[in-house]
C-alpha positions in Angstrom: 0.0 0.0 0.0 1.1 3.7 -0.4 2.4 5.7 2.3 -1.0 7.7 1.7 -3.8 7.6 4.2 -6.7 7.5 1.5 -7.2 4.8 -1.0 -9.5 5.9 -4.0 -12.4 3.4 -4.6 -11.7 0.9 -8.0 -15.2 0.8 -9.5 -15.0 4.2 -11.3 -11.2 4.6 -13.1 -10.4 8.3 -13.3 -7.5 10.2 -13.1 -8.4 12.1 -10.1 -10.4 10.0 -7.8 -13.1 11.5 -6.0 -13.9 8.9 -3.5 -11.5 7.9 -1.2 -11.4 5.5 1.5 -9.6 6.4 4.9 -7.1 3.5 6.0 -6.4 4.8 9.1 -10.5 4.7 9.9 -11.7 2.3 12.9 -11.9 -1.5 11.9 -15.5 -1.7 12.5 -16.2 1.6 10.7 -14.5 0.0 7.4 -16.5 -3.4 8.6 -19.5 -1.5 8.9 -19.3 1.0 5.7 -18.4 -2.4 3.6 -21.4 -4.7 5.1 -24.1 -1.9 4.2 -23.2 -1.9 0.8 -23.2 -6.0 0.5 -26.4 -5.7 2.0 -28.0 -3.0 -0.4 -26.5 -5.4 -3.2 -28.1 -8.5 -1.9 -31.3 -6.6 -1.2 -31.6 -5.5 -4.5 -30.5 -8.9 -5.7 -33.4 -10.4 -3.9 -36.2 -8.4 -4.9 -34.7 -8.4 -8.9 -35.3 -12.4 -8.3 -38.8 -12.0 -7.2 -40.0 -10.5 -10.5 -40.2 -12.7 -13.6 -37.5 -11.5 -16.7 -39.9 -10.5 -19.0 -40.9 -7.1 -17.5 -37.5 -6.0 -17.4 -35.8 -4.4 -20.4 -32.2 -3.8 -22.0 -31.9 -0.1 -19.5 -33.1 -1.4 -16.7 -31.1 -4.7 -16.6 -27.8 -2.4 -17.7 -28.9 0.0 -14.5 -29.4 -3.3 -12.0 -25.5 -4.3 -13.0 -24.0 -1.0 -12.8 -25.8 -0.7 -9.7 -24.5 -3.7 -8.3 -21.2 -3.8 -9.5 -20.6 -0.2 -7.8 -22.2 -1.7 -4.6 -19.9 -5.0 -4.8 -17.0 -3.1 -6.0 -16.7 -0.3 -3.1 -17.7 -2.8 -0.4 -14.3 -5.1 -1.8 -11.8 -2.2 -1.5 -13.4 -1.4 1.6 -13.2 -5.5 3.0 -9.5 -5.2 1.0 -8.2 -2.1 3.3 -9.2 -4.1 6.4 -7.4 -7.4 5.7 -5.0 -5.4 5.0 -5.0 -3.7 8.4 -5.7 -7.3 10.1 -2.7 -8.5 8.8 0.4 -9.3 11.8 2.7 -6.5 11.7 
């Protein structure tokens, strides 16, 4: 890791990120911040599974996996900064 204290989040590739995660934050804030966006993904998973495949179109499946994948994506760098910080000195 970089001797910065921030780590930009992966989902979005830009030159200048905009979104940063603090590695120096409290374990269970990282914990925390990373389980609410697994839990939005599965929510959203769940009720996507509950409707049948035929009402949705092109757009709104593209919007479900971009959705998700920014979700899934911000919640791994986030569980990634705290392995990292569980790890033996």
């Amino acid at each position: 890791m970089t001797a910065s204290p921030y780590i930009p989040l992966t989902a979005i590739d830009c030159t200048i990120p905009a979104l940063l995660i603090d590695r120096n934050a409290p374990l269970d804030v990282l914990h925390a911040n990373a389980m609410a966006r697994v839990l939005a993904v599965t929510q959203l998973m769940e009720t996507f599974s509950s409707r049948e495949i035929e009402q949705a179109d092109a757009v709104d499946l593209k919007h479900l996996a971009t959705t998700a994948m920014l979700l899934l994506r911000d919640g791994c760098d986030l569980m990634n900064v705290v392995s990292w910080r569980l790890q033996p000195a």
